[in-house]
SETOR-614381 format. One record per residue (C-alpha): residue in three letters; z, x, y; residue number from 1. Coordinates in Angstrom, 2 decimals, padded with zeros to 5 digits, m for minus. Layout:
BEGIN
{'ALA',{Z,X,Y},NUM}
...
end
This chain:
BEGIN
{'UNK',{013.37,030.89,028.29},1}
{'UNK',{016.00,028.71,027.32},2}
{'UNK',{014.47,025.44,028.93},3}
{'UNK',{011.03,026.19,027.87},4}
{'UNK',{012.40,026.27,024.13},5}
{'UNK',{014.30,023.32,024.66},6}
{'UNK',{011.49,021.33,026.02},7}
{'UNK',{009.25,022.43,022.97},8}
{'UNK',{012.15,021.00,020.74},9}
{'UNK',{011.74,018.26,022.45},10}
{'UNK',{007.97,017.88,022.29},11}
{'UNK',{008.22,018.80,018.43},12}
{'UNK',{010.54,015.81,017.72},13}
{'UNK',{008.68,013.52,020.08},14}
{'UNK',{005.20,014.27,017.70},15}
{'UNK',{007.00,013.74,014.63},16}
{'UNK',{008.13,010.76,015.68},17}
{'UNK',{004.98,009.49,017.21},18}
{'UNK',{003.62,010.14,013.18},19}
{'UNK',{006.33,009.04,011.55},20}
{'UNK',{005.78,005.48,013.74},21}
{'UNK',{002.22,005.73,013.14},22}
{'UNK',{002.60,005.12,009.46},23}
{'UNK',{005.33,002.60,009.54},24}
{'UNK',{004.43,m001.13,009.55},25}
{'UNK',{005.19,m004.10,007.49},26}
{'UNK',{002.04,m004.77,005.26},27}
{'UNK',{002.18,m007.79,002.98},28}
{'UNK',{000.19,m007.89,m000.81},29}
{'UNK',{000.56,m011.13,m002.59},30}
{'UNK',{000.93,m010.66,m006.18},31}
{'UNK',{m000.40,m013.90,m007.51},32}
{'UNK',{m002.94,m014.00,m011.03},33}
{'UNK',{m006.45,m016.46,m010.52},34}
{'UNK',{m005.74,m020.04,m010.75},35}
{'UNK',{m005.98,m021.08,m015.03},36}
{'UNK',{m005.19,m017.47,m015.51},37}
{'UNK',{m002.00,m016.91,m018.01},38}
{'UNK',{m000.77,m013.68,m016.96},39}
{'UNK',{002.44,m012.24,m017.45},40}
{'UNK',{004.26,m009.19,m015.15},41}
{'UNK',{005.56,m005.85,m018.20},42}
{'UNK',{008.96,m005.15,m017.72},43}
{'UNK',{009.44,m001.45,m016.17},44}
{'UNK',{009.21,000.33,m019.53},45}
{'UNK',{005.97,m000.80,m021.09},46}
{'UNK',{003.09,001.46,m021.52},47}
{'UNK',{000.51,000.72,m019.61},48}
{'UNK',{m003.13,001.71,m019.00},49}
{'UNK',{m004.25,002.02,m015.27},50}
{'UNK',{m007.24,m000.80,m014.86},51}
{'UNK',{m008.25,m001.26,m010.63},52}
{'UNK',{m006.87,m000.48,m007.37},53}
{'UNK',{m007.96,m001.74,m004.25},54}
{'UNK',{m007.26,m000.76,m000.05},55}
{'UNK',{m005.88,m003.15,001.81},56}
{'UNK',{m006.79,m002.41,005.91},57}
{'UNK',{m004.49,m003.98,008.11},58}
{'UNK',{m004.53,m004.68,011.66},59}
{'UNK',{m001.01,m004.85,014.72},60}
{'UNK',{000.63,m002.29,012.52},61}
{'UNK',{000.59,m004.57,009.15},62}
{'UNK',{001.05,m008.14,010.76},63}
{'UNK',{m002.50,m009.22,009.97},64}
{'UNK',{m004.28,m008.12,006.96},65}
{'UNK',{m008.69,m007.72,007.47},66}
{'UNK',{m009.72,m009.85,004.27},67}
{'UNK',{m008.20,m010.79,000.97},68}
{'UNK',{m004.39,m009.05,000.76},69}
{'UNK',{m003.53,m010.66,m002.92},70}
{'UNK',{m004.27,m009.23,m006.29},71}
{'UNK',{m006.30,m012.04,m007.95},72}
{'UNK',{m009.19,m010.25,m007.65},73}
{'UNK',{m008.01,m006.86,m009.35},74}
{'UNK',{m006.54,m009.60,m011.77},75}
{'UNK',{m009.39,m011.74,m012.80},76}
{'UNK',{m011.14,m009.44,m015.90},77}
{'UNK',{m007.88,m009.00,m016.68},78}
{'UNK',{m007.42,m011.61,m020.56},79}
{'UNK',{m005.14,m013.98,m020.72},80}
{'UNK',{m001.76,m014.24,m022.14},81}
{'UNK',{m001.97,m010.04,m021.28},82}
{'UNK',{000.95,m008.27,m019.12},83}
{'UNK',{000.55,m006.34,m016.01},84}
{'UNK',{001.87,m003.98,m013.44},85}
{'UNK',{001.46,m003.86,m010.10},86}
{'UNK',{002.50,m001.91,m008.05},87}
{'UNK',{001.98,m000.97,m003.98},88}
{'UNK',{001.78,002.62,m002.16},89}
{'UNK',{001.68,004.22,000.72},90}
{'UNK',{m000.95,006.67,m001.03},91}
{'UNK',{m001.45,010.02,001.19},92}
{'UNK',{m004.87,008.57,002.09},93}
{'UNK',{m003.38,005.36,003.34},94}
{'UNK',{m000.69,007.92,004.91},95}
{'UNK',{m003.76,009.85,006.59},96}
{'UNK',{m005.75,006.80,007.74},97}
{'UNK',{m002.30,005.07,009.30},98}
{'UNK',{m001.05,008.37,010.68},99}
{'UNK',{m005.01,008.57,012.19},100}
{'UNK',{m005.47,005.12,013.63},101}
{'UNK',{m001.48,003.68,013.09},102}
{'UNK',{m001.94,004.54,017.30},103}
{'UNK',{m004.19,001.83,017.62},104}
{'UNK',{m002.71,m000.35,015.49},105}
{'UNK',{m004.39,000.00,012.02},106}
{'UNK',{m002.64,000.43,008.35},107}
{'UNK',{m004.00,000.98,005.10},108}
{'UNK',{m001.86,000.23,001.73},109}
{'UNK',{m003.31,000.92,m001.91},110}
{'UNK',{m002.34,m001.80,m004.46},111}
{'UNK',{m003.13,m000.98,m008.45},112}
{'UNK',{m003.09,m003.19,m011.53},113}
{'UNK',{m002.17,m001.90,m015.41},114}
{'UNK',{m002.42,m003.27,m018.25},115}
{'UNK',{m000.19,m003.06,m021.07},116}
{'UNK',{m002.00,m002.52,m024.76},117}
{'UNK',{000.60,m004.90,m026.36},118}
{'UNK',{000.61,m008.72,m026.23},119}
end
């Protein structure tokens, strides 16, 4: 009894890790505002009004993004001279999707862009 217990402990830990490496990877979003665009980053305690997100799929565990991994395009209706957050997640859909296919190799990170009502 006590081997087959141990070997389940075993097994247990073995899964989580297997998930927990699943999910891990080192994704890359460029934070950079459309060329003639005059945007500003709000400091950490502006209000600010959520505007876009976007998904970002990656490929070799977040090594190689599949299309466009920078935020100009959640950026461009954005006016000028306004300030923005951004900010990056590990959203529990991104978690699902990387814990679902992170085996063969594919990520997902969420990226979303506010606004702040003030100039």
């Amino acid at each position: 009894m006590f081997k087959k217990s141990a070997l389940k402990k075993y097994l247990t830990g073995l899964m989580g890790l297997l998930i927990i490496v699943s999910v891990m990877g080192c994704t890359t979003i460029l934070i950079k505002a459309p060329p003639g665009k005059n945007i500003q980053l709000a400091n950490a305690t502006s209000a600010m009004d959520f505007n876009k997100s976007k998904r970002i799929w990656y490929v070799l565990w977040g090594l190689v993004p599949l299309g466009d991994n920078t935020t100009d395009d959640l950026l461009a209706s954005v006016p000028d001279n306004s300030k923005v957050s951004v900010k990056t997640e590990l959203s529990p859909i991104d978690f699902l999707i990387s814990a679902l296919l992170g085996g063969i190799s594919i990520q997902t990170r969420t990226v979303s862009v506010a606004i702040s009502p003030e100039k």
